[in-house]
N, C-alpha and C positions, 0 to 999 in steps of 0.2 A: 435376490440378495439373502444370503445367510444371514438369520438371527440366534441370539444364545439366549439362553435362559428364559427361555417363549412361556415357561410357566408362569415365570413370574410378573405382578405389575408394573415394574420396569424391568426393559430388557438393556443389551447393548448387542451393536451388529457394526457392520464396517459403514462409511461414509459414503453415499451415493452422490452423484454428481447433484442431484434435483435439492441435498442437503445441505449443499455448498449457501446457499445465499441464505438461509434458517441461522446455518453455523456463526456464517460472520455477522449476523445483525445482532446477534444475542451475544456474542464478544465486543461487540461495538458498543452495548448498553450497559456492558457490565467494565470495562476494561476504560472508565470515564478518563477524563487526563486533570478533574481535581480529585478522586481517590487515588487512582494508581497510574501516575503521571509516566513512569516508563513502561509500561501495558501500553497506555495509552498512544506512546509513540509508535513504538513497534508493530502494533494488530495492524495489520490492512488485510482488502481481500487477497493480497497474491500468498499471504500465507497462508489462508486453506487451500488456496487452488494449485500452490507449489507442493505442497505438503501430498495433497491428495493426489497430483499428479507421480512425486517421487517415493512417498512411503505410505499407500493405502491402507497396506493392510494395520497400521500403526494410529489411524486417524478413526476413530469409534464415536461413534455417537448410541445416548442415552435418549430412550424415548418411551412412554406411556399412553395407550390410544391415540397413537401416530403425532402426538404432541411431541415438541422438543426438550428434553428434560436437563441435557448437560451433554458435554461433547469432549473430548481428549485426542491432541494430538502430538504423535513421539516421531524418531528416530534412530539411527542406528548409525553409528559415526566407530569406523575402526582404524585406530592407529596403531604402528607398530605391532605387538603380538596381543592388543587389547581390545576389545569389543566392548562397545558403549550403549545401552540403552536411552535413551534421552529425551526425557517431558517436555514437549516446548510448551503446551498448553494446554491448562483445563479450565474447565469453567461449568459451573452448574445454573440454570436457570431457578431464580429466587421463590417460584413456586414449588420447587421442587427438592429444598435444601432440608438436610438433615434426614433425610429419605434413604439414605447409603448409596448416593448417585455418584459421588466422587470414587467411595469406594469400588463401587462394580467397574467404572473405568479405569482405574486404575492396575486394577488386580488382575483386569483383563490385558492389556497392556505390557504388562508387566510380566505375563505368561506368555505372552505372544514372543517377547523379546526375550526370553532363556531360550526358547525353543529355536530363534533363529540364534542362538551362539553368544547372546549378551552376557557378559561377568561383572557386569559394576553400571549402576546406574545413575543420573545425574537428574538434575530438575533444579528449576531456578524460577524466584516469584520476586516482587518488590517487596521489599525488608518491612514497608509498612504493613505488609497483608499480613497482621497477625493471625487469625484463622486460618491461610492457607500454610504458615508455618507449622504451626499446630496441629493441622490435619497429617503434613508430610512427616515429623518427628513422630504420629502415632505410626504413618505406614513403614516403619521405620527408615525413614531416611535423617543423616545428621551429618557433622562433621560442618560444620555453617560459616562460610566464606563469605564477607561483606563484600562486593563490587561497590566502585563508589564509582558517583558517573559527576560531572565537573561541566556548568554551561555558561552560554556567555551571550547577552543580548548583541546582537549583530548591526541593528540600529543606532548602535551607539559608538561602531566602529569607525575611525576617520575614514579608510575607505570607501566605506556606506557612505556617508555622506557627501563624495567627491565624487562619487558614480551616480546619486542621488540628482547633483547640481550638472553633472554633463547630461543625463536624460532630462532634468530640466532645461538646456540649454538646447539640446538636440530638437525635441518638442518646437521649441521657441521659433528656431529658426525654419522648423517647414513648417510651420504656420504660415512664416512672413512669405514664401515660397509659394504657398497657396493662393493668399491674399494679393499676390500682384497683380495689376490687371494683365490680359492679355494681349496682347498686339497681336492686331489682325493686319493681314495684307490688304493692300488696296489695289483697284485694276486702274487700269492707265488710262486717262480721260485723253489722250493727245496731245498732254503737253509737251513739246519741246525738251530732251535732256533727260527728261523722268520715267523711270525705270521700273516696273510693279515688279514684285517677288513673292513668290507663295510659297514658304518653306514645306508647306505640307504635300506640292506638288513636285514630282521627280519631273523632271520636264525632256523630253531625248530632242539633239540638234535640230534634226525639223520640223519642231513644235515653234521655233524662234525665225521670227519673220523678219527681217532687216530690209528698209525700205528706203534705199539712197535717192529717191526722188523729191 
């Protein structure tokens, strides 16, 4: 795997498969769902493993004595006669903040994607991440669009509650289903008239012996 800037004490180079499960556990830690509640939503692993499968060379990782220092992963989205650069994710590991980790991935990224044809880039964070505002206004990105996002407890839908009370009713009844005894077949002592049947046994016509004597 090619690395850049091997002089220095942090470098960046592309994302290798073996860095895929470093990357997510360190998004997972930092991307909590009481700081930054829609991070939080969105991280899973198929977004590095999508990412790195569709746009590798866009997906960089920052690293120090083979330590994981921060990681960034973009895109390239072209519509009509426009080419998109596009940050879905960075994130720097808290031992390593204020180091110009953000920077080097960034800058790097962001060279990568002129070179493949980008003319306008985009990036998008939770409105509360003051800091990561502030970093992106210095690398100068602006022009600042609120997304509002609108939720609604689902437990509290009557629906829910009516599909709640049929799986409780569902439940209910193969319980009661469980709990019957069994009726076992009985064999035939000789009495006169009385008939044994073993529904478990397929019986073919000359298994049945009739005995007009």
């Amino acid at each position: 795997m090619k690395a850049f800037d091997e002089t220095d004490t942090i470098y960046v180079r592309e994302l290798g498969i073996d860095d895929i499960a470093p990357v997510y556990h360190l998004g997972e830690e930092q991307f909590t769902s009481d700081l930054y509640p829609y991070l939080y939503r969105t991280w899973d692993e198929w977004e590095v493993i999508g990412l790195y499968n569709t746009d590798p060379e866009y997906c960089l990782i920052a690293e120090t004595d083979s330590e994981l220092a921060g990681f960034i992963l973009g895109t390239i989205i072209s519509k009509s006669s426009w080419t998109y650069g596009y940050i879905l994710w960075l994130c720097v590991n808290p031992k390593f903040q204020r180091q110009g980790v953000a920077d080097k991935l960034v800058d790097k990224v962001v060279a990568r994607m002129i070179e493949d044809g980008a003319r306008f880039m985009l990036v998008d964070t939770d409105p509360t991440n003051i800091p990561a505002v502030k970093f992106f206004n210095r690398k100068g990105f602006g022009n600042i669009r609120q997304h509002i996002f609108l939720s609604m407890n689902l437990s509290k839908h009557p629906y829910y509650g009516r599909l709640i009370d049929y799986e409780h009713q569902k439940a209910e009844r193969a319980g009661y289903r469980r709990t019957r005894p069994t009726i076992r077949s009985r064999k035939s002592e000789g009495i006169p008239g009385e008939v044994a049947i073993n529904p478990l046994v397929n019986e073919s016509p000359t298994d049945l012996i009739i005995n007009d004597e």
